[in-house]
C-alpha positions in Angstrom: -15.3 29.6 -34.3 -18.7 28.7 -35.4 -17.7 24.8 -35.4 -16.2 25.1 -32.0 -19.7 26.6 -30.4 -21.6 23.4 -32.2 -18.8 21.4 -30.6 -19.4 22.6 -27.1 -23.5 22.6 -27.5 -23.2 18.8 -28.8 -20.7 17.9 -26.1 -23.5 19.8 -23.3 -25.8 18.1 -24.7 -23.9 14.6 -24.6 -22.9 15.5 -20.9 -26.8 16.2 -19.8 -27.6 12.5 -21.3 -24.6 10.8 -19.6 -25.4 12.5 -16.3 -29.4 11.5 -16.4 -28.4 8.5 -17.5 -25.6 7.8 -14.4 -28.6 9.2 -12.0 -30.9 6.3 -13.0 -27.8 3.9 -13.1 -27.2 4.9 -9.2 -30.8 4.9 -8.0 -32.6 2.1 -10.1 -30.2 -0.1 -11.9 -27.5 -0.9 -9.7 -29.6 -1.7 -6.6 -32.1 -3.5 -8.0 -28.7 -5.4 -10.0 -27.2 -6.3 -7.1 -30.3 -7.5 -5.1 -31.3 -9.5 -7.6 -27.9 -11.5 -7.6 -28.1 -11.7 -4.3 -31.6 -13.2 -4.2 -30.2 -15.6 -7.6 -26.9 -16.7 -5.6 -27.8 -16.2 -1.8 -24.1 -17.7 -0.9 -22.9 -14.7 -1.8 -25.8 -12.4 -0.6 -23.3 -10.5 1.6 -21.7 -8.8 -1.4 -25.1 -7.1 -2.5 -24.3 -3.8 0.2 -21.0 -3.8 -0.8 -20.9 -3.9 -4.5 -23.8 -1.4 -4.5 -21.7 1.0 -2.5 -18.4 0.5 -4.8 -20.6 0.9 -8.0 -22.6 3.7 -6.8 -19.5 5.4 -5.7 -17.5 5.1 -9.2 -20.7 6.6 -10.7 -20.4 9.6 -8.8 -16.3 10.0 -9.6 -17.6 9.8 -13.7 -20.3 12.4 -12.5 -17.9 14.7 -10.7 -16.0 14.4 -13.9 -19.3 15.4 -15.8 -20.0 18.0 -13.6 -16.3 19.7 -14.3 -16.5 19.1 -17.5 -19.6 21.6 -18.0 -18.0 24.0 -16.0 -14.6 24.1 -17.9 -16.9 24.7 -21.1 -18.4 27.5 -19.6 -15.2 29.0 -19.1 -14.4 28.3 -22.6 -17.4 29.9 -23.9 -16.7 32.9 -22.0 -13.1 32.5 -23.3 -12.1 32.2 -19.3 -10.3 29.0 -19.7 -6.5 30.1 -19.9 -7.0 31.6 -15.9 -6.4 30.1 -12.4 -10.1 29.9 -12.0 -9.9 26.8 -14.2 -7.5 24.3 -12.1 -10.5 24.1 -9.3 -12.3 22.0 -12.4 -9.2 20.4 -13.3 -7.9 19.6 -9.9 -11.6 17.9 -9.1 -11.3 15.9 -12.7 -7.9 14.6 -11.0 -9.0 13.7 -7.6 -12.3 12.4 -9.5 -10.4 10.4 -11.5 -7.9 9.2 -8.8 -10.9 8.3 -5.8 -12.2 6.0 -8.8 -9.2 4.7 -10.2 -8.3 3.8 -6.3 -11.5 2.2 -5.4 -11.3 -0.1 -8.6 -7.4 -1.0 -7.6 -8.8 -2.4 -4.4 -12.0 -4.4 -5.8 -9.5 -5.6 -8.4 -7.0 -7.1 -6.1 -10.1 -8.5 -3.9 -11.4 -10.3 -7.0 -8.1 -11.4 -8.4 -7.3 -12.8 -5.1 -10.7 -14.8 -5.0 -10.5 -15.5 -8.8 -11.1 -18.9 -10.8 -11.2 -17.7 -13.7 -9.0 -15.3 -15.5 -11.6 -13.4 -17.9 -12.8 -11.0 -15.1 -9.2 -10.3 -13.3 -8.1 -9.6 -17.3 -10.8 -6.9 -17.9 -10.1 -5.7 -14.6 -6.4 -5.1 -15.4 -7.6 -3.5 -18.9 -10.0 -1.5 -17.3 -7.2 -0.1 -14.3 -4.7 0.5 -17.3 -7.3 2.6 -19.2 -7.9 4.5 -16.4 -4.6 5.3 -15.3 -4.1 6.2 -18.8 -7.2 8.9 -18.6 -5.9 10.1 -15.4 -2.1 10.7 -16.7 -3.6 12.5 -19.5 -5.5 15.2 -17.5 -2.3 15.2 -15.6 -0.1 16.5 -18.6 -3.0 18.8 -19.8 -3.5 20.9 -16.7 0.5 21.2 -17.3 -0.6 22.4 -20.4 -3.4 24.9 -19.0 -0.8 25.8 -16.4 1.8 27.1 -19.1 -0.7 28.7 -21.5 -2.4 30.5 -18.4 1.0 31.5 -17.3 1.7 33.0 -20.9 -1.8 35.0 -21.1 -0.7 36.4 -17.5 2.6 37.7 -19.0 0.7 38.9 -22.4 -1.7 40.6 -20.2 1.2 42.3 -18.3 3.2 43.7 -21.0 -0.2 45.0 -22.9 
């Protein structure tokens, strides 16, 4: 039990990093990023608005994920997590997970289309397969959380 209350402080403590760490991505990096390659390469100075929207976007589906993530621990902590309570976190994980995997589907078939070279549409594919594999994952755990919460239900009921 002990380990699994160091787990959950190092994985808070992970989750606080990531989430700063998104937040600067969002409001310095990604901006400033994509003006600067639109002041380098002013032909295509009409993608700066656009990519900075898409990126900022699919930081905040990783920070919904974050967010969800902390709450499911505290339900673990409180030993909560086998309860209905718990699919509002899931569910958002999923729809997180989808908004972001759909938004990269479409920038990927935009830049595939436009491609001349076949090193970015490549990563893109490995990066929509990874994804889809995250997402299916979740998918088959909240069928998971669904049958155990089911089965502390029925416990609960015959005790």
């Amino acid at each position: 039990m002990k380990i699994n209350h160091l787990a959950v402080i190092a994985l808070r403590i992970v989750l606080v990093g990531a989430f700063l760490l998104l937040v600067l991505f969002q409001v310095m990096s990604l901006p400033g990023q994509f003006a600067h390659m639109a002041a380098e390469n002013p032909e295509r100075a009409y993608l700066q608005w656009p990519l900075t929207i898409f990126a900022i976007l699919e930081v905040a589906c990783v920070q919904v994920v974050i967010v969800s993530t902390w709450k499911l621990l505290t339900m673990v902590k409180r030993d909560q997590i086998f309860s209905r309570r718990a699919f509002v976190w899931v569910d958002a994980i999923m729809w997180a997970i989808a908004a972001g995997w759909t938004m990269l589907a479409v920038f990927s078939a935009i830049v595939i289309l436009n491609a001349d070279d076949p090193g970015v549409p490549l990563l893109l594919i490995l990066m929509l397969a990874a994804g889809a594999a995250v997402g299916l994952v979740v998918v088959v755990l909240r069928a998971l959380l669904r049958q155990a919460a089911d089965l502390r239900l029925d416990m609960e009921a015959v005790i």
